[in-house]
N, C-alpha and C positions, 0 to 999 in steps of 0.2 A: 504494500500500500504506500502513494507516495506519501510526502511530509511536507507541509508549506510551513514559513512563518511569516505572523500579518507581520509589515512595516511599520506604521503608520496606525492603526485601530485596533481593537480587540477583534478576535470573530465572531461572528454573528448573522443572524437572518439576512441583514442590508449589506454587512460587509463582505458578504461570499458569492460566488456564483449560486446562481437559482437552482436548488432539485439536486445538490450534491448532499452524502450523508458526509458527517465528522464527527470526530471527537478529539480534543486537547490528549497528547500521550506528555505534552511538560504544559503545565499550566502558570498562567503569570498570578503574580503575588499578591495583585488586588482582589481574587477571585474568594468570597470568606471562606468557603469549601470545597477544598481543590480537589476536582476529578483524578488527577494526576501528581504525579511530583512536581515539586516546583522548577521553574526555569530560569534559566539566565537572560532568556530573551524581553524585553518588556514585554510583549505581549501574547508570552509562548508560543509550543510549536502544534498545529495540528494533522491530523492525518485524517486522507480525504478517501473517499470511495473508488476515484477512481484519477488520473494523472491530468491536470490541469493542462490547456493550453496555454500556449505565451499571450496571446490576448487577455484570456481570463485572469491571467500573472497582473500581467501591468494592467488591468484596468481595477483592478482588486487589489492592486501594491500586497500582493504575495511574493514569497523568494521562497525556491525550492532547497531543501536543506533534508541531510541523509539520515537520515533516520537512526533514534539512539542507541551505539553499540551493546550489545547483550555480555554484560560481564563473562569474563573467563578468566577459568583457575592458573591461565600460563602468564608466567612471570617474562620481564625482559631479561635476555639474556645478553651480557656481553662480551664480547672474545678480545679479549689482549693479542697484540701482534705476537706469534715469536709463543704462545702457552696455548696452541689448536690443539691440545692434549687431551682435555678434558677430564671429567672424576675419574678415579681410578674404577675401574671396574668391579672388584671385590670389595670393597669398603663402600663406595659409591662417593668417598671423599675427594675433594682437589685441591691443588695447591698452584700457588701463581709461582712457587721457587722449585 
Protein backbone atom coordinates (compact mmCIF):
# COMPACT_ATOMS: atom_id res chain seq x y z
CA UNK A 1 0.00 0.00 0.00
CA UNK A 2 1.46 3.26 -0.99
CA UNK A 3 2.22 6.13 1.86
CA UNK A 4 1.65 9.84 1.35
CA UNK A 5 2.55 12.74 3.77
CA UNK A 6 0.15 15.80 3.66
CA UNK A 7 2.56 19.11 3.30
CA UNK A 8 0.63 21.80 4.11
CA UNK A 9 -2.82 20.36 6.07
CA UNK A 10 -3.96 17.59 8.13
CA UNK A 11 -5.80 14.60 6.10
CA UNK A 12 -9.16 14.70 5.61
CA UNK A 13 -12.40 14.42 3.66
CA UNK A 14 -11.58 18.11 1.72
CA UNK A 15 -7.98 17.53 1.98
CA UNK A 16 -7.67 14.08 -0.12
CA UNK A 17 -8.74 12.81 -3.37
CA UNK A 18 -12.47 11.94 -3.55
CA UNK A 19 -13.50 7.93 -2.82
CA UNK A 20 -9.88 6.94 -1.80
CA UNK A 21 -9.83 4.78 1.74
CA UNK A 22 -6.97 5.77 4.53
CA UNK A 23 -5.73 5.47 7.50
CA UNK A 24 -2.78 7.42 9.60
CA UNK A 25 0.17 4.24 10.01
CA UNK A 26 2.31 7.78 12.02
CA UNK A 27 -0.14 10.16 13.30
CA UNK A 28 0.61 13.95 14.09
CA UNK A 29 0.80 15.10 17.78
CA UNK A 30 -2.37 17.25 17.62
CA UNK A 31 -4.52 14.26 17.08
CA UNK A 32 -5.95 13.61 21.21
CA UNK A 33 -6.01 9.94 20.21
CA UNK A 34 -3.77 8.78 18.00
CA UNK A 35 -4.63 5.91 15.74
CA UNK A 36 -1.01 5.23 15.31
CA UNK A 37 2.34 6.05 16.69
CA UNK A 38 3.23 9.33 16.70
CA UNK A 39 5.36 11.20 13.81
CA UNK A 40 7.91 13.35 13.10
CA UNK A 41 6.16 14.62 10.26
CA UNK A 42 3.74 17.73 11.37
CA UNK A 43 1.08 16.26 9.87
CA UNK A 44 1.83 12.46 9.78
CA UNK A 45 2.14 9.87 7.20
CA UNK A 46 -0.96 8.00 5.63
CA UNK A 47 -1.43 5.12 3.67
CA UNK A 48 -3.99 5.03 0.94
CA UNK A 49 -5.96 2.31 -0.86
CA UNK A 50 -4.59 2.48 -3.68
CA UNK A 51 -1.16 4.79 -5.58
CA UNK A 52 -1.86 8.33 -6.12
CA UNK A 53 -1.28 10.03 -9.26
CA UNK A 54 1.12 13.10 -9.79
CA UNK A 55 -1.82 15.32 -10.37
CA UNK A 56 -3.65 14.13 -7.33
CA UNK A 57 0.06 14.79 -5.53
CA UNK A 58 0.29 18.30 -6.35
CA UNK A 59 -3.02 19.21 -6.35
CA UNK A 60 -3.54 17.63 -2.72
CA UNK A 61 0.38 18.87 -1.61
CA UNK A 62 0.91 15.09 -0.82
CA UNK A 63 4.72 13.63 -1.16
CA UNK A 64 5.01 10.01 -1.43
CA UNK A 65 7.31 8.64 1.32
CA UNK A 66 8.36 4.77 1.93
CA UNK A 67 6.69 3.21 4.07
CA UNK A 68 7.90 2.59 7.93
CA UNK A 69 10.72 -0.09 8.13
CA UNK A 70 9.49 -3.21 10.06
CA UNK A 71 12.17 -3.78 12.94
CA UNK A 72 14.78 -6.52 12.61
CA UNK A 73 16.76 -8.43 15.18
CA UNK A 74 20.06 -7.95 12.69
CA UNK A 75 22.48 -5.74 14.07
CA UNK A 76 25.04 -3.59 11.85
CA UNK A 77 27.96 -5.11 11.34
CA UNK A 78 31.35 -3.65 10.61
CA UNK A 79 34.46 -5.05 9.06
CA UNK A 80 37.84 -3.51 9.93
CA UNK A 81 40.30 -3.47 6.95
CA UNK A 82 43.03 -6.20 7.27
CA UNK A 83 40.42 -8.44 10.47
CA UNK A 84 37.83 -10.40 7.29
CA UNK A 85 38.43 -13.19 9.91
CA UNK A 86 35.63 -13.02 11.79
CA UNK A 87 34.46 -15.18 15.21
CA UNK A 88 36.33 -17.95 15.70
CA UNK A 89 34.23 -20.76 14.84
CA UNK A 90 34.33 -22.91 18.03
CA UNK A 91 33.92 -20.25 20.75
CA UNK A 92 31.97 -18.04 18.24
CA UNK A 93 34.31 -15.31 19.97
CA UNK A 94 36.54 -12.45 17.92
CA UNK A 95 39.07 -10.56 18.28
CA UNK A 96 40.21 -7.34 16.37
CA UNK A 97 44.22 -8.49 17.55
Amino acid sequence: MPHYKPTLRPAGYATLPTGIKWHYTEAPDYLPKAPAPRSRHPHGIIETDRDLTAEECATFDLEPVLPPEEPTDQGIQYVVPGCERGPDPETGQGSLW
